[in-house]
N, C-alpha and C positions, 0 to 999 in steps of 0.2 A: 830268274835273273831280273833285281830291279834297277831301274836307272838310275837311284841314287836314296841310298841312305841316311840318316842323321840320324849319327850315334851316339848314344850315352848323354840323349838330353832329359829335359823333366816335360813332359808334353801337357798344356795346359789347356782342358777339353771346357766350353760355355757347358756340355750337356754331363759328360763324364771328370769332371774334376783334374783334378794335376795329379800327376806318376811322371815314374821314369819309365821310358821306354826310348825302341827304337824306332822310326819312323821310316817307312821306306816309299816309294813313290816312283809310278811309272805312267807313261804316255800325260803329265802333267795332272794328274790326279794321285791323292793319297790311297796308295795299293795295300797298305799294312801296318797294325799299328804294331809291332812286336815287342818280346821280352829283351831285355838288355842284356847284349855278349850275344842275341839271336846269330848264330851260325852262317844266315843268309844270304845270296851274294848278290854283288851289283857294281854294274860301270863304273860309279865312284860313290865315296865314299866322303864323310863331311864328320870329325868328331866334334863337339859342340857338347862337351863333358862340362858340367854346373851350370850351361843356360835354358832358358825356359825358353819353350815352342808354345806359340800364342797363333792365333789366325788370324791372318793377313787380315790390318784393323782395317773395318770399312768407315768411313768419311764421308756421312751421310749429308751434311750443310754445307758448300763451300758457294762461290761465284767465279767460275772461269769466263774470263774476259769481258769482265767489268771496265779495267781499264784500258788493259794492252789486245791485242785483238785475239781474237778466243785460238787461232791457233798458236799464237808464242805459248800464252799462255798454258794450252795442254801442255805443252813439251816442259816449258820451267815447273809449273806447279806440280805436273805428277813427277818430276825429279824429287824436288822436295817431299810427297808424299812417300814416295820410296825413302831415302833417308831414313822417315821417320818411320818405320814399322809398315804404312798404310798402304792396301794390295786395291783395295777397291776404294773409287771418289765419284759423288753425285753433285753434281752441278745445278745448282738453279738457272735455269737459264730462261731471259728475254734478251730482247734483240738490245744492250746496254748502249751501242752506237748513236739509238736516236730514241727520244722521248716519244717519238710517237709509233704507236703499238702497231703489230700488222700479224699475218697467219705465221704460222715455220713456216714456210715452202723450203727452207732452206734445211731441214733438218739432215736429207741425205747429205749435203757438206759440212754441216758439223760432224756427224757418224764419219763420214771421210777424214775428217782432221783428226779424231782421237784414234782412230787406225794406225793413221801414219804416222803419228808424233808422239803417242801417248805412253808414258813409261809404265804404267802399270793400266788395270782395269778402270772405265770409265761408265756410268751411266748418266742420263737427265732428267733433268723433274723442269718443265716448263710454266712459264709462271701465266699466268690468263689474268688480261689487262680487260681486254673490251666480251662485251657479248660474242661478238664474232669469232671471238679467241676457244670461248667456250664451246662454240656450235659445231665445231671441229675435234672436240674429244675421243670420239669413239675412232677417229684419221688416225691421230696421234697414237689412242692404244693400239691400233691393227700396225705400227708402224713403230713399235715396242716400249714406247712411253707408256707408261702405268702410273705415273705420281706428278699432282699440278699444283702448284703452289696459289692462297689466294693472298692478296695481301688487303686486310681490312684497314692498316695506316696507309700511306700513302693515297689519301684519299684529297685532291683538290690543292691548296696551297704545301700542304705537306710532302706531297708527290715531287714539287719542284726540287728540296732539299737533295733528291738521291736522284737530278734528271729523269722523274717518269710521270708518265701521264695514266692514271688507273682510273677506270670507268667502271669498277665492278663494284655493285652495288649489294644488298644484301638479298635482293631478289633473286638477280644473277646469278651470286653464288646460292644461295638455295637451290637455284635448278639445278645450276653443274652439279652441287653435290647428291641429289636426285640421278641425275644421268650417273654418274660415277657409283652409286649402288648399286645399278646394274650388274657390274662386272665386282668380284671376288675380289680379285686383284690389285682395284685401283684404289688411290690412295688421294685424298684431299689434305694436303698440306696447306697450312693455315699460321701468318705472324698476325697475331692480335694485339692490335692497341687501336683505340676508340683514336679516332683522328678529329673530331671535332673540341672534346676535352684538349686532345695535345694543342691544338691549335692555341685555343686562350691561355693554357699553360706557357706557353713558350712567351706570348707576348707579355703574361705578367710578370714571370723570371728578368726578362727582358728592361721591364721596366723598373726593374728593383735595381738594377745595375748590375745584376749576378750575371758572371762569366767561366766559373769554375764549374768540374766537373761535376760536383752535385747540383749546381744547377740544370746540368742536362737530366739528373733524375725524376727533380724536381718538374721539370717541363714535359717529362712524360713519365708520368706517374704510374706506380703500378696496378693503382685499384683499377688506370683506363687500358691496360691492358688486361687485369681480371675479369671486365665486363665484358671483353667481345669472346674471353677464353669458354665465359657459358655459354654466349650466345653462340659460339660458331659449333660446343659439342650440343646443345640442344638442338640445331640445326641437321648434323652429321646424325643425330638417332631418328630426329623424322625423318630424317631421307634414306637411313640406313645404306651409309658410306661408310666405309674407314676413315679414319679420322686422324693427323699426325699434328702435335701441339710443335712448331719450332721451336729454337729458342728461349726456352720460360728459365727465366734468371731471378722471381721476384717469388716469394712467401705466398702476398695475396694469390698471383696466378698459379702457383705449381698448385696450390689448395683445393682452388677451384675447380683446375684440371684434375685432381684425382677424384674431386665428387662427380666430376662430371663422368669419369671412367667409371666409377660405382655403379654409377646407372646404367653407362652403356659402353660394354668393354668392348668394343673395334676400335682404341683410342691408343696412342703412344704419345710419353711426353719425352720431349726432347731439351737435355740443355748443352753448356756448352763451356768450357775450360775457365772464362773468364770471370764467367760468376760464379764460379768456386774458388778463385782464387785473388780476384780484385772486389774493391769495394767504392763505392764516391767520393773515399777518402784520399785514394792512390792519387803516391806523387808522379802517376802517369799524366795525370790531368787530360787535357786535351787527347792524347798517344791512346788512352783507353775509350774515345768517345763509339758508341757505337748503337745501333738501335734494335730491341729497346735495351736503355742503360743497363752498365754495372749498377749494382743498389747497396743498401746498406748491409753493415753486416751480421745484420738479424736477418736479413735477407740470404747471405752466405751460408749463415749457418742453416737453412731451415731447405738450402738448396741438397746443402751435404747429407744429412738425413735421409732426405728422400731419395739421393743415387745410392746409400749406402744401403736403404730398406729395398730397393728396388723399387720402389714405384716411381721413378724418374729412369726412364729402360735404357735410352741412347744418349750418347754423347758427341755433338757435331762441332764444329768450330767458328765458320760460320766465316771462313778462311775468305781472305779477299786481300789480293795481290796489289798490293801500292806502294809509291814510297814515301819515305817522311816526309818530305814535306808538304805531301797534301794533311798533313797533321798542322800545318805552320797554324799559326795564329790562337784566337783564344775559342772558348767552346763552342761556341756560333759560325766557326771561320772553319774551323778544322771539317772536314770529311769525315764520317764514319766509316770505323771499318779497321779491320787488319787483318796481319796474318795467322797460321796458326797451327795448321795441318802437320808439320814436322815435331813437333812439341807434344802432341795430344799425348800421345804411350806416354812420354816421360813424365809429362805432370799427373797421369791419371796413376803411373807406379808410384811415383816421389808424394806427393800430397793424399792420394787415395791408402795407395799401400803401405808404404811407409810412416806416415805421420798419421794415419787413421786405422791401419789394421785392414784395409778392405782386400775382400779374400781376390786371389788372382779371379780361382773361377767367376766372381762375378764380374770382374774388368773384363774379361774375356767377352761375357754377357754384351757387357756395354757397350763395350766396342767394336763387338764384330758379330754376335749372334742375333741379338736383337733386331742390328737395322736391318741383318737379312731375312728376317721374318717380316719386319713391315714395308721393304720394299721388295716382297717377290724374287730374293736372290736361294731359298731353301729351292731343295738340297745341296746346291752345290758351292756356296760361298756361307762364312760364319763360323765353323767348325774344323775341329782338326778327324773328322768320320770316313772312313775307307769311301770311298767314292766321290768328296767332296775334292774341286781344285785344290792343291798343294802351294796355295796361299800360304804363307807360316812367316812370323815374324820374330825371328831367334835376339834374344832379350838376356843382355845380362843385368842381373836383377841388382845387382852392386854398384855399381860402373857408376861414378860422378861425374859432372860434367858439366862446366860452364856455361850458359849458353851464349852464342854468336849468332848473330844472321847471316855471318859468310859461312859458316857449316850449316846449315839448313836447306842450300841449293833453291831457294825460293826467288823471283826476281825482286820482292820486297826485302827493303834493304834495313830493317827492323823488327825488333819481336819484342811483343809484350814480358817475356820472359829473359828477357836480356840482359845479361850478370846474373842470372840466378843460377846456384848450383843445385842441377836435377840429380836424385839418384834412381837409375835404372832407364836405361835406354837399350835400343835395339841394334845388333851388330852386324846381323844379316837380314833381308828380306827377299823371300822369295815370290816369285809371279809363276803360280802353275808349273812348279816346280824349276822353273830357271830360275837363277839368283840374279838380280838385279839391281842390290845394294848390299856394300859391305862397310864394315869400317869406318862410316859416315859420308862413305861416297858412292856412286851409282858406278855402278860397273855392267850394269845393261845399253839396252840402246834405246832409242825412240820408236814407237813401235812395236817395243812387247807387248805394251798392253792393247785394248780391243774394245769396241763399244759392247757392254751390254745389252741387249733388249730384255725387256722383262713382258 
């Protein structure tokens, strides 16, 4: 006797490919993958006849409580993650309240806040501002953090733009990534852009009177994001870390990044919705500002390749809760940043699947299998595998659909994708086998979801 069926779908496996079958699931684990009409029995019962079972998309880039304080924000943001398909979300987190850096001491109250508020699965990846910050890693792992973000921009004037003060130098992080080969597990996440390049760039954009969105390309260019993208994997192989490229949206860098992974494969490159689908040209302007830029679309297109060949493994979003009008003004004025997390399945089915052919199993890859290989979530999240949480994210592969930011359940009250018809979105999503989202509204509670430790 299982607790719950789902019958007469097409089950779409990152490791075993798409079938129809029947899915059955007990004590919040995947108990069975059976033959369709299986005889079987169980408390209830879900027929879900022509949709595709995917696994609960994990959401490996976002910033919970960038603006609002990080507990509103678990509760709204993982609504909207549910909506959209996504069972697991990792947070980059620093202390956003105050520019100036200090240890977690506080991480048992964030862990507490995604307990009690979080609608689906939550983990974090901490960001290390000061030495101090790093001298404290091995705390952090015993204490189930596994992945630190470094940020080589945001170095000195640049820092002030997103309120932060980063003191980590390339020494610094040389050691941390030193200390982080120790462990197996742990993971050096890395946004590379040469911050003293950007620096002159901005002021001569600046000076030309340029205020549009290719301007901000222009002011941070991508050959100064190519150059820390070697210097941080030549870095990562002498220290013999794992290595995670974020957000690489630019030709020069993804390039870079994959020679660099040639040489030395403990490497993941990560990109993310918008530079597949915007360009410097979007009449987003300002709406699309974000770092580093959307680029041109030789850039787009050389991004598409690489998610389609698979050497671009994850897809993050890079999700960050605001409203318009911290967009107000012109490209200098505006805030970086948006939303995104609700959207990802339907642009990666509608633009990937649809308008490019890309096969399900490898969106499945992308979005859920992968980031749980490079963040420590195997065996039990990524996969639709008897043993694995019953994460599942039921997807009609047809389904059109407007988009809105008041269906998205997000508290940002805008999306890059706004007016655009997606096809293929998701109609259920489950958390460890409770449904949690139907229909495009949450029908869980606050709460389901749980901190991960990895």
């Amino acid at each position: 006797m299982f607790d719950m069926i789902l019958r007469n779908g097409i089950v779409v496996d990152p490791l075993d490919g798409a079938r129809p079958a029947d899915l059955a699931i007990s004590n919040g684990v995947i108990a069975a993958i059976l033959q369709p009409g299986s005889e079987a029995a169980s408390r209830r019962q879900i027929d879900v006849s022509g949709k595709y079972l995917f696994p609960g998309i994990i959401e490996p880039h976002t910033h919970i409580g960038f603006l609002n304080d990080f507990d509103a924000d678990v509760t709204s943001e993982s609504a909207s993650a549910a909506i959209g398909g996504v069972t697991t979300v990792f947070s980059f987190h620093r202390h956003y309240k105050s520019a100036e850096p200090k240890p977690y001491d506080d991480l048992p109250e964030l862990i507490g806040a995604i307990d009690a508020g979080a609608h689906v699965d939550m983990a974090l990846h901490l960001g290390m501002l000061t030495e101090d910050q790093t001298g404290e890693i091995e705390k952090y792992i015993d204490q189930g953090v596994s992945s630190f973000k470094f940020y080589m921009a945001y170095r000195g004037e640049d820092g002030k733009t997103v309120g932060m003060i980063n003191d980590i130098d390339d020494g610094v992080m040389f050691d941390a990534f030193t200390t982080l080969g120790r462990f197996d597990h742990a993971v050096a996440c890395v946004h590379c852009e040469n911050t003293e390049i950007i620096g002159r760039r901005v002021r001569a954009a600046k000076a030309a009177g340029r205020a549009d969105l290719a301007a901000w390309n222009a002011a941070r260019p991508s050959f100064a994001e190519a150059e820390h993208v070697r210097r941080a994997g030549y870095f990562a192989e002498e220290a013999g870390c794992n290595l995670y490229y974020v957000h690489i949206g630019a030709q020069k860098s993804v390039d870079e990044a994959i020679l660099q992974k040639a040489r030395y494969d403990r490497i993941t490159i990560e990109t993310c919705p918008h530079y597949l689908t915007l360009t410097e040209t979007s009449a987003l302007g300002p709406m699309a500002k974000v770092n580093p830029p959307v680029r041109a679309q030789a850039d787009q297109d050389r991004i598409w390749e690489t998610v389609l060949s698979g050497e671009i493994e994850t897809i993050g979003t890079d999700h960050c809760a605001m409203p318009r009008t911290r967009k107000a003004g012109d490209i200098w004025q505006a805030s970086p940043g948006f939303p995104g997390m609700a959207t990802m399945l339907p642009v990666m089915l509608h633009h990937g699947h649809h308008k490019r052919g890309m096969g399900l199993q490898e969106i499945a890859k992308a979005l859920s299998y992968n980031a749980a290989k490079a963040f420590n979530l195997l065996p039990r999240k990524g996969a639709l595998q008897v043993g694995f949480d019953a994460d599942i994210a039921v997807v009609d592969l047809e389904m059109e659909q407007t988009v809105t930011p008041e269906a998205l359940g997000s508290s940002a009250d805008f999306s890059l994708q706004e007016g655009e018809v997606l096809k293929g979105w998701p109609v259920m999503t489950l958390l460890r086998g409770k449904l949690v989202a139907e229909g495009g509204r949450v029908v869980g509670s606050a709460g389901d979801g749980a901190y991960l430790a990895r």
